[in-house]
C-alpha positions as CSV (number, residue, x, y, z in Angstrom):
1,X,-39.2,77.3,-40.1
2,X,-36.1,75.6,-41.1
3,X,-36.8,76.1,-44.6
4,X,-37.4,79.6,-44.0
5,X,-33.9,80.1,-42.7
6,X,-34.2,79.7,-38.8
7,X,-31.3,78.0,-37.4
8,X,-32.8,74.9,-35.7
9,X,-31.1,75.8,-32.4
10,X,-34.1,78.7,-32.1
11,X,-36.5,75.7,-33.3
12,X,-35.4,73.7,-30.5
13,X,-35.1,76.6,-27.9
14,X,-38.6,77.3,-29.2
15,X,-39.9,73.8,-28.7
16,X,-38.7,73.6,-25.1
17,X,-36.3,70.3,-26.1
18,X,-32.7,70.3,-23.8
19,X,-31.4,68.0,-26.4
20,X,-30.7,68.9,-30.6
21,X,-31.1,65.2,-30.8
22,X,-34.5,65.4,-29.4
23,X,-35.7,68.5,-32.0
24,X,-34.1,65.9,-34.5
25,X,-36.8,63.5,-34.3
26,X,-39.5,66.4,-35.4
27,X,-38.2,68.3,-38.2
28,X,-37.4,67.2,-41.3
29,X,-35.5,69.1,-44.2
30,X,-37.0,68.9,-47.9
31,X,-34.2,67.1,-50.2
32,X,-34.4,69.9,-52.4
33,X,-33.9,72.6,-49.5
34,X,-30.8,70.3,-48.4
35,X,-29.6,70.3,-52.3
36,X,-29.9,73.9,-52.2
37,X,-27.3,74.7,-49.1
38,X,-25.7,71.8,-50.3
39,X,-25.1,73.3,-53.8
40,X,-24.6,77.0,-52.6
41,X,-21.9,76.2,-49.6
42,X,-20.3,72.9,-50.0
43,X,-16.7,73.1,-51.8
44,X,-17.4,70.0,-53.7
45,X,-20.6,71.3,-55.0
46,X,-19.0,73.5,-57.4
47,X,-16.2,71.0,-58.9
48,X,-16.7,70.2,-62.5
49,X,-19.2,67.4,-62.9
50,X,-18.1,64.2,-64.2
51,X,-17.6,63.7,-68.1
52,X,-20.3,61.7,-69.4
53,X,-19.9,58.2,-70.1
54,X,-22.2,58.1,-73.5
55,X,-25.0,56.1,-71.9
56,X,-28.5,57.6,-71.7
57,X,-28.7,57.8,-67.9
58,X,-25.4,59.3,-67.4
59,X,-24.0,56.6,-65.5
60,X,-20.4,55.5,-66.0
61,X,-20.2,52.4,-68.0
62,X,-18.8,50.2,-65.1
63,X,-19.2,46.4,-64.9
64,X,-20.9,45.0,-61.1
65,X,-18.8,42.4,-61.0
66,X,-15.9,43.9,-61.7
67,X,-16.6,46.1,-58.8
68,X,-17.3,43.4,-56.7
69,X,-14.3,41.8,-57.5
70,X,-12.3,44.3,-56.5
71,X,-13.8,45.2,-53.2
72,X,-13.5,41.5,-52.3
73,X,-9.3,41.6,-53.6
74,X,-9.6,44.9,-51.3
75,X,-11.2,42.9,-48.0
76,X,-9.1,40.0,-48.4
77,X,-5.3,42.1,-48.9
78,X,-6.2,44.4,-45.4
79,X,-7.6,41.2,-43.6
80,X,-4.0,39.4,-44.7
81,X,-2.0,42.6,-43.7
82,X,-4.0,42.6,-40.2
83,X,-3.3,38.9,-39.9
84,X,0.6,39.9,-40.4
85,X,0.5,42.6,-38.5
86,X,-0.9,40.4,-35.3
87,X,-3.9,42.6,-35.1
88,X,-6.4,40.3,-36.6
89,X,-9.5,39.1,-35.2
90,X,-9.1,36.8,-31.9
């Protein structure tokens, strides 16, 4: 029914469930039905995509480690400013 259109608040009215969260556990979306609404309503869905980066699978040509490296430089400059800042952990 979701699929179809109907707005899961009829599915759970339907179902008899007081809670969304309940209705939740017993439906699930395709991935290509969430692409769709995704694609046709999200504001970022109709940006330009990405240049490509010359490799075959599209992906950027950007080194692990190099990413690692920065997310560690990343954790390590806000755990120092937190540690300045007195709001570190106790």
């Amino acid at each position: 029914m979701l699929e179809g259109g109907a707005d899961i608040r009829y599915v759970q009215e339907m179902l008899g469930h007081t809670k969304l969260e309940t209705t939740a556990i017993y439906t699930q979306v395709s991935i290509t039905k969430l692409k769709e609404v995704y694609n046709a309503t999200h504001p970022t869905a109709r940006l330009e995509p990405p240049k490509a980066s010359g490799r075959a699978d599209g992906a950027a040509d950007v080194d692990a480690a190099e990413l690692l490296a920065d997310l560690e430089e990343e954790a390590t400059d806000e755990a120092q400013s937190s540690f300045d800042r007195g709001t570190g952990p106790e």
